[in-house]
TORFILUM-266589 format. One record per atom (N, C-alpha, C): residue number from 1; x, y, z; atom name; residue in one letter. Coordinates in pm, whole numbers, plus 32768, in hexadecimal, padded with zeros to 4 digits. Atoms other than C-alpha are relative to their C-alpha. Example, Ala and Ser with C-alpha at 12.3 -4.5 7.8 and 13.67 -1.06 7.14 Angstrom:
% TORFILUM-266589
@k: 1&px: 8059&py: 7F89&pz: 8000&a: N&r: A
@k: 1&px: 84CE&py: 7E3E&pz: 830C&a: CA&r: A
@k: 1&px: 805A&py: 8078&pz: 8000&a: C&r: A
@k: 2&px: 7FAE&py: 7F89&pz: 7FFA&a: N&r: S
@k: 2&px: 8557&py: 7F96&pz: 82CA&a: CA&r: S
@k: 2&px: 7FB3&py: 806D&pz: 8049&a: C&r: S
//
This chain:
% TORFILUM-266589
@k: 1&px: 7FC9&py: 7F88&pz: 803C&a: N&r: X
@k: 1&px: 1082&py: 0A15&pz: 84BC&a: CA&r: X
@k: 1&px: 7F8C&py: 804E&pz: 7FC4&a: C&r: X
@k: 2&px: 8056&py: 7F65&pz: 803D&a: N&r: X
@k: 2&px: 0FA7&py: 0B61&pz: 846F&a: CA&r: X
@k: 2&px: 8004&py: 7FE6&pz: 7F67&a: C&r: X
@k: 3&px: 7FE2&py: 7FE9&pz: 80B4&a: N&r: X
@k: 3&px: 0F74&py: 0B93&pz: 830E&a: CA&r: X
@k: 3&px: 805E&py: 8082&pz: 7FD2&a: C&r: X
@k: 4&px: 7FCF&py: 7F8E&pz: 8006&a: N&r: X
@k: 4&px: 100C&py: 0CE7&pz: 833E&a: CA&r: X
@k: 4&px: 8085&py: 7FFF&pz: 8025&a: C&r: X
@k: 5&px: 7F7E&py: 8040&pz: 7FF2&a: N&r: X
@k: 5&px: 115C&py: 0C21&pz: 83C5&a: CA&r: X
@k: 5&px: 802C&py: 7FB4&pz: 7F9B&a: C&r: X
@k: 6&px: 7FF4&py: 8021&pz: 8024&a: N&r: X
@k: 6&px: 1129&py: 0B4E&pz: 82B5&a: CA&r: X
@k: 6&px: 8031&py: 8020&pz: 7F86&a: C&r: X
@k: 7&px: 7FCF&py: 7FE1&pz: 8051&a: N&r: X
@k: 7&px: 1136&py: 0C2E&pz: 81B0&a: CA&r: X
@k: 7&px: 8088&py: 8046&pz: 7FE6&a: C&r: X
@k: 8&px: 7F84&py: 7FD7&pz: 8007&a: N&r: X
@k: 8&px: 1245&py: 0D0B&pz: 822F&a: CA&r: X
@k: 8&px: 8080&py: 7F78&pz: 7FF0&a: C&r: X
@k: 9&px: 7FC5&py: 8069&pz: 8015&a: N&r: X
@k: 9&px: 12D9&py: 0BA9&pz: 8259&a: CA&r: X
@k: 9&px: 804E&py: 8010&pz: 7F79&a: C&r: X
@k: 10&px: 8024&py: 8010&pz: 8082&a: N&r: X
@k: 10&px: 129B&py: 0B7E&pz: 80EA&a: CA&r: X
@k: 10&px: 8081&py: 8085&pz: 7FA2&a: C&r: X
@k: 11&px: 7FAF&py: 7F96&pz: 8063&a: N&r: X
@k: 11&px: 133D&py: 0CD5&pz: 807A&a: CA&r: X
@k: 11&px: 809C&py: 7FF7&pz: 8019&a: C&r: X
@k: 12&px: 7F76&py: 8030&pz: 7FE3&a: N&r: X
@k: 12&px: 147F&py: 0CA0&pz: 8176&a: CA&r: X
@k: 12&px: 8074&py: 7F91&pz: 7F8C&a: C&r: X
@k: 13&px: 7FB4&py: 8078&pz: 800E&a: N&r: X
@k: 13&px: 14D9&py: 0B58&pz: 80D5&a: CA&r: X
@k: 13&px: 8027&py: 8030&pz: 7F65&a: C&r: X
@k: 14&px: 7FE8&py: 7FDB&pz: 8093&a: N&r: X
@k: 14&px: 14DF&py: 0C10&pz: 7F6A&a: CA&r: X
@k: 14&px: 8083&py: 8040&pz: 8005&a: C&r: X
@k: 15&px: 7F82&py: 7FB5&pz: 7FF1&a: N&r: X
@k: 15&px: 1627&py: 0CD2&pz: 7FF0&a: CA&r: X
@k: 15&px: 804B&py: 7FB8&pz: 7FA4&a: C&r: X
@k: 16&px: 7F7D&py: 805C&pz: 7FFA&a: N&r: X
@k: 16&px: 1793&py: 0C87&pz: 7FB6&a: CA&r: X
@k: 16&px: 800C&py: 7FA9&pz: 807D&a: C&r: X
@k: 17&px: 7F95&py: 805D&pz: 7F8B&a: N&r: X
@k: 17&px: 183B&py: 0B77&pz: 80A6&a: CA&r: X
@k: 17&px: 8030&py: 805A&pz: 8046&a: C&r: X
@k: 18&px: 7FEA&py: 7FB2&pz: 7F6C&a: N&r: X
@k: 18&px: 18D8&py: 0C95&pz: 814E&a: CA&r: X
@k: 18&px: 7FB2&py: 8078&pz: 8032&a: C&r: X
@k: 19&px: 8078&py: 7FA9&pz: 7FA7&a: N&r: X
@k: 19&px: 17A4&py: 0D79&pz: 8195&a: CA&r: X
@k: 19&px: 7FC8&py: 7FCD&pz: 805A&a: C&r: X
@k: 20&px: 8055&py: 8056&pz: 7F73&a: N&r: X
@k: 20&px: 16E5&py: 0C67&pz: 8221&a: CA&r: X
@k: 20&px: 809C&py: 7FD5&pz: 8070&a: C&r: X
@k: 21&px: 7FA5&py: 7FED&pz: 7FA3&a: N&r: X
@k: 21&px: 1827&py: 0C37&pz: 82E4&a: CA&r: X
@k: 21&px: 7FE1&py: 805A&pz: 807D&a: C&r: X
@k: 22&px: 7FF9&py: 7F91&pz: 7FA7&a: N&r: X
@k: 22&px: 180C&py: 0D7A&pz: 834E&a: CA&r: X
@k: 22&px: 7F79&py: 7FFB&pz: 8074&a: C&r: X
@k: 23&px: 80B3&py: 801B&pz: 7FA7&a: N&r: X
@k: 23&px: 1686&py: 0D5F&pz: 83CD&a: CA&r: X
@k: 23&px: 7FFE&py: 7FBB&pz: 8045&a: C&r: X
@k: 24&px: 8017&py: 8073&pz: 7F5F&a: N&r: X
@k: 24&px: 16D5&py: 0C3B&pz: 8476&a: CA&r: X
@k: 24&px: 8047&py: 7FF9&pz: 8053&a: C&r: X
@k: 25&px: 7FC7&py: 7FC7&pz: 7F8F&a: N&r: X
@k: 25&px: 17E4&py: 0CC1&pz: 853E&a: CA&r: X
@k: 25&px: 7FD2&py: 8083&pz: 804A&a: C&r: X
@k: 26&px: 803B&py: 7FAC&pz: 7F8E&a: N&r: X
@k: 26&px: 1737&py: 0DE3&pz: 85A2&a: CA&r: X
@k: 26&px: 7F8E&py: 7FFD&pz: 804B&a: C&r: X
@k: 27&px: 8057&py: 8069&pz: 7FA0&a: N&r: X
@k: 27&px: 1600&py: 0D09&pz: 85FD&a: CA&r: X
@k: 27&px: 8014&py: 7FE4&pz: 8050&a: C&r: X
@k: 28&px: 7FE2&py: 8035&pz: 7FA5&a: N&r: X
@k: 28&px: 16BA&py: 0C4E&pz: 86C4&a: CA&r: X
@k: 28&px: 8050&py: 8047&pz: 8096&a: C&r: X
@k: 29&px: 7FCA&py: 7FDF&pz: 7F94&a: N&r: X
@k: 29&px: 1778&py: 0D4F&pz: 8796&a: CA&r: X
@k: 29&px: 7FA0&py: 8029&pz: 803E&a: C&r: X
@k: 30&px: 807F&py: 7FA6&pz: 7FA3&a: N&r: X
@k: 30&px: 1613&py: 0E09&pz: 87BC&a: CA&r: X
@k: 30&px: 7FCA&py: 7F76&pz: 8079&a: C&r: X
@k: 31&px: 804F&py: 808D&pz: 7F9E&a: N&r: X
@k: 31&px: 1596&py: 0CA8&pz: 8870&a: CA&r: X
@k: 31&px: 8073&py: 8011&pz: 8070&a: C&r: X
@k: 32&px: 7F6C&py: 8034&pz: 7F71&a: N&r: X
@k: 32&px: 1713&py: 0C9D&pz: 894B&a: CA&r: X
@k: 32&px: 7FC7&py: 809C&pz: 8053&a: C&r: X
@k: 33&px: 8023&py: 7F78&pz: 7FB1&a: N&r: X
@k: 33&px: 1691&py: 0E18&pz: 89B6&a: CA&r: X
@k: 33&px: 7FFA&py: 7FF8&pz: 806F&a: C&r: X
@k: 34&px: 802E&py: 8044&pz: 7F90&a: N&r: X
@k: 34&px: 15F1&py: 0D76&pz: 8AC9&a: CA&r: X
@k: 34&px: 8055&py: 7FDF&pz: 806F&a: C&r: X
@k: 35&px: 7F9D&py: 8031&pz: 7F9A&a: N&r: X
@k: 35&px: 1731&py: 0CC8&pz: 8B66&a: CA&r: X
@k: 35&px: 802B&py: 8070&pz: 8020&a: C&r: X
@k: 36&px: 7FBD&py: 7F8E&pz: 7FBB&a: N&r: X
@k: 36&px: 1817&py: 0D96&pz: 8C46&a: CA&r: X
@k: 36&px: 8052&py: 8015&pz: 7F96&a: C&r: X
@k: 37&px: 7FAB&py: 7FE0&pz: 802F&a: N&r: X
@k: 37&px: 18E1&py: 0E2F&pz: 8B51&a: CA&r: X
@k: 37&px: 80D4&py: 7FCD&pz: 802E&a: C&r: X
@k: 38&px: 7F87&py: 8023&pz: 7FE3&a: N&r: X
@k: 38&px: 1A0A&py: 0E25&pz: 8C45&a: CA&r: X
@k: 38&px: 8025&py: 7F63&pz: 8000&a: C&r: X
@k: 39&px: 7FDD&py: 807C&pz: 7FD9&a: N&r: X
@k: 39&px: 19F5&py: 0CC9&pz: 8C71&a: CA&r: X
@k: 39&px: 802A&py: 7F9F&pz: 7F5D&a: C&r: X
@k: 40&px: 7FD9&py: 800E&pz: 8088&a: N&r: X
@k: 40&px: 1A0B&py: 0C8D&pz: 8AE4&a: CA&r: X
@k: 40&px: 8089&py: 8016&pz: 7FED&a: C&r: X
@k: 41&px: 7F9B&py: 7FD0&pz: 802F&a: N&r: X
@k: 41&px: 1B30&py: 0D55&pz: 8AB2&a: CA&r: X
@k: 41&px: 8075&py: 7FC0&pz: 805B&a: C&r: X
@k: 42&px: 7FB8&py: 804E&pz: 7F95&a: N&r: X
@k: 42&px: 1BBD&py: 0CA1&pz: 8BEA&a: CA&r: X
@k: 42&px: 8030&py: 7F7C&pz: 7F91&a: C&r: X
@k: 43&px: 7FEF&py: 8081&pz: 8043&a: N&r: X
@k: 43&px: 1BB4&py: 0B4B&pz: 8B35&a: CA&r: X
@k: 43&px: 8052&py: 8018&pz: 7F7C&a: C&r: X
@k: 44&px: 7FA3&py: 7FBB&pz: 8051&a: N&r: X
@k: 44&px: 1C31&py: 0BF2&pz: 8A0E&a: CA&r: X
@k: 44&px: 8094&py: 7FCA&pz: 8003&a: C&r: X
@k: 45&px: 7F6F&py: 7FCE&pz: 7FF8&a: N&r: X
@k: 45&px: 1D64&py: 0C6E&pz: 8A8C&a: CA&r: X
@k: 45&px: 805C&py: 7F71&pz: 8034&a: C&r: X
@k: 46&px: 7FC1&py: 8063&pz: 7FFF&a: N&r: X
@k: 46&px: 1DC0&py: 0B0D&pz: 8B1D&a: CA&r: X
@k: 46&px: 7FFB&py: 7FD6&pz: 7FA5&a: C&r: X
@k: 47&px: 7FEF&py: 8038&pz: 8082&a: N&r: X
@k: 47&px: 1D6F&py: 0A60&pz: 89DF&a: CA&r: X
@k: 47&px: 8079&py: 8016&pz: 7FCC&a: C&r: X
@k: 48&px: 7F99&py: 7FEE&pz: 8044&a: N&r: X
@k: 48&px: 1E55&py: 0B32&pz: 8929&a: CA&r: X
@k: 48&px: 8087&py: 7FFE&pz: 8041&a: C&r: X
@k: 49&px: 7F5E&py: 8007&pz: 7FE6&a: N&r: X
@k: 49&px: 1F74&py: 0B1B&pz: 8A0C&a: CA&r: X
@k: 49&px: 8003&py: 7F4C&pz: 800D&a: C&r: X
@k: 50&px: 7FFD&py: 8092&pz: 8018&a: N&r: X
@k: 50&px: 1F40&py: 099A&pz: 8A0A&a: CA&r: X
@k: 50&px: 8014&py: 7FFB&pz: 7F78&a: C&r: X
@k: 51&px: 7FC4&py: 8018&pz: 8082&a: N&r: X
@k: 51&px: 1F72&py: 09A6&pz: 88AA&a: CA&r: X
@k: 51&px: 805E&py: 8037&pz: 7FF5&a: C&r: X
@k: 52&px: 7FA4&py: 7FD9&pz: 802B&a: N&r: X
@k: 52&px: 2074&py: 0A94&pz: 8893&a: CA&r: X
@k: 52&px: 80A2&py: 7FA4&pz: 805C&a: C&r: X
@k: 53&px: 7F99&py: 8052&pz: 7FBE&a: N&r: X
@k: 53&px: 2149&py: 09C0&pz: 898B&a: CA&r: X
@k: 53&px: 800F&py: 7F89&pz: 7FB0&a: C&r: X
@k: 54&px: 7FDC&py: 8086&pz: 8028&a: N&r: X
@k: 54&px: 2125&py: 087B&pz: 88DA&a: CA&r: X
@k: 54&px: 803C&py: 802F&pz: 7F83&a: C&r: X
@k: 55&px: 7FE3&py: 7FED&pz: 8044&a: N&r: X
@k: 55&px: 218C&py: 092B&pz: 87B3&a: CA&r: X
@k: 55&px: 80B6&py: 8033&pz: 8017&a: C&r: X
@k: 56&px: 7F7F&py: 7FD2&pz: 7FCC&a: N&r: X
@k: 56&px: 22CD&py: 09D1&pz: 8860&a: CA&r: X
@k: 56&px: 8045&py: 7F80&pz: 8021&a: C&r: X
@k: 57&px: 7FBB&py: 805C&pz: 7FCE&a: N&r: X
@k: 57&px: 2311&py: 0889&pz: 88F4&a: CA&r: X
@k: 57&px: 800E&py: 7F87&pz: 7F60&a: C&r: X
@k: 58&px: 8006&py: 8065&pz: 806D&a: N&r: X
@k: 58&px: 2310&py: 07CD&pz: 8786&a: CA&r: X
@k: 58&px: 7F8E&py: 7FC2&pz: 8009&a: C&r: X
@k: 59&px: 8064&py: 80A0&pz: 8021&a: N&r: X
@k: 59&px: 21D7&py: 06E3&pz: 87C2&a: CA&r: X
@k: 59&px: 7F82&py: 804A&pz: 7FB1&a: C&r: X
@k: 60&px: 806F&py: 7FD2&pz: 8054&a: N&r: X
@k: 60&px: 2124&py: 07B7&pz: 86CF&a: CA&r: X
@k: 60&px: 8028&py: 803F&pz: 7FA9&a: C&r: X
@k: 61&px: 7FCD&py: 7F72&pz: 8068&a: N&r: X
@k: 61&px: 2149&py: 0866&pz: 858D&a: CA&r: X
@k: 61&px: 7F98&py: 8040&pz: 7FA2&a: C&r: X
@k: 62&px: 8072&py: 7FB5&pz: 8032&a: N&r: X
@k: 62&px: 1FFB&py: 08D9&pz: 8534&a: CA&r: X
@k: 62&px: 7FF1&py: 7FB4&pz: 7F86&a: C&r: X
@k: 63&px: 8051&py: 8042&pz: 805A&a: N&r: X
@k: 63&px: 1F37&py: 088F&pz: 840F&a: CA&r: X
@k: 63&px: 7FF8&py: 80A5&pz: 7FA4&a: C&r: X
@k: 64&px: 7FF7&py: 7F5C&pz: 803D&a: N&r: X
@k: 64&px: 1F52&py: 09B2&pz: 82E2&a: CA&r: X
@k: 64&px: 7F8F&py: 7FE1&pz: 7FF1&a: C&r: X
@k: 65&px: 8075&py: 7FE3&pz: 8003&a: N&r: X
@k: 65&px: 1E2A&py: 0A69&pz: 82B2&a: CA&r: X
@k: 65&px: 7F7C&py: 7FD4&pz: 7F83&a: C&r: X
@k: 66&px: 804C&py: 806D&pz: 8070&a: N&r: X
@k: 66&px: 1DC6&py: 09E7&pz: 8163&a: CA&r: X
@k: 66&px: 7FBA&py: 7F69&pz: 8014&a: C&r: X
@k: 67&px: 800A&py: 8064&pz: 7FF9&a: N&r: X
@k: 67&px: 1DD0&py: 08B8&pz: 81C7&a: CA&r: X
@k: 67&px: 7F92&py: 7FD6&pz: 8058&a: C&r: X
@k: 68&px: 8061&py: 7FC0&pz: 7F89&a: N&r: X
@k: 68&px: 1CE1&py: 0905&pz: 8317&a: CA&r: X
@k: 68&px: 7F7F&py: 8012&pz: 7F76&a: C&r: X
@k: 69&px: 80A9&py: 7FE4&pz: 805E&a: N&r: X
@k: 69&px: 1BF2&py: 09B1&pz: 81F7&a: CA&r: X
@k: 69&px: 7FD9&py: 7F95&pz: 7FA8&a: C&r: X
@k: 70&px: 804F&py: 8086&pz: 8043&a: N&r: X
@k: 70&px: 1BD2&py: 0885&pz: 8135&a: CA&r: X
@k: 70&px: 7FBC&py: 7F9D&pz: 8033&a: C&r: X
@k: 71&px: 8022&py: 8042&pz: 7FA2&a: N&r: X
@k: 71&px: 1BBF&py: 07B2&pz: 8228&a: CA&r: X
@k: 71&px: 7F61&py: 7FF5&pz: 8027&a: C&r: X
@k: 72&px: 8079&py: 7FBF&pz: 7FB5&a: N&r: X
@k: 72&px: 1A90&py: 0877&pz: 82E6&a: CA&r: X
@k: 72&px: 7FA1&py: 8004&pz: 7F69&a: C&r: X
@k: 73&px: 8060&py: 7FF2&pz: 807B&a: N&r: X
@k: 73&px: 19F6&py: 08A6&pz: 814F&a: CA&r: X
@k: 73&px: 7FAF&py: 7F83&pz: 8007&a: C&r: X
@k: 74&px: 8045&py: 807F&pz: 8026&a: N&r: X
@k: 74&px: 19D3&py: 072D&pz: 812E&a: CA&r: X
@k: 74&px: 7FB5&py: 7FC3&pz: 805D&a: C&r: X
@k: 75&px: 803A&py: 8028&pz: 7F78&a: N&r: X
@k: 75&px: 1980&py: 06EA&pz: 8288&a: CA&r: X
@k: 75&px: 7F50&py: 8055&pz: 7FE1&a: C&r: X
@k: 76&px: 8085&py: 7F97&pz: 803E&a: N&r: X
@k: 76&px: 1825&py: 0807&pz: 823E&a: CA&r: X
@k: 76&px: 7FE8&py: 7FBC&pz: 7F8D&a: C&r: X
@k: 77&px: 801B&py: 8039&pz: 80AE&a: N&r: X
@k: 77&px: 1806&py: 075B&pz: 8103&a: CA&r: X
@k: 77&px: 7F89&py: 7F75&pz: 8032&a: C&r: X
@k: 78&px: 8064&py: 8082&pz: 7F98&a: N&r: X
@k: 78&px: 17B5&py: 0609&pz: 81C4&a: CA&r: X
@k: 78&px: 7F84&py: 800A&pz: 8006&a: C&r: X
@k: 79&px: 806D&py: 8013&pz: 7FCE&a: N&r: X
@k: 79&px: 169D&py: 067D&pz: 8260&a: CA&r: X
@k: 79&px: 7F75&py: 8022&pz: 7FF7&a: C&r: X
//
């Protein structure tokens, strides 16, 4: 790591929890740039109808969102 990665590093990590959120989701889509777009949004769109079916059909009833953000807090916490 650069020193000049390191420091921005350095300043990032001083955020809130949901700025650096933010930075590291828009990091990460700039890196997906690369893939075919269509082929992303492809996978996508099955995903979500695979979930929304198991949910229609009962074998799912989601997880509330709180519960998801805690979850994902302590999990980041870990590591």
């Amino acid at each position: 790591m650069t020193t000049e990665v390191k420091q921005l590093l350095d300043e990032a990590m001083k955020l809130s929890p949901d700025n650096r959120a933010e930075i590291a989701a828009e990091l990460l889509a700039s890196l997906d740039e690369s893939a075919d777009s269509g082929d992303v949004e492809a996978a996508w769109a099955v995903e979500i109808e695979r979930r929304a079916r198991r949910v229609l059909a009962g074998e799912s009833s989601g997880t509330p969102r709180d519960e998801v953000r805690t979850r994902l807090g302590r999990d980041l916490l870990k590591r």
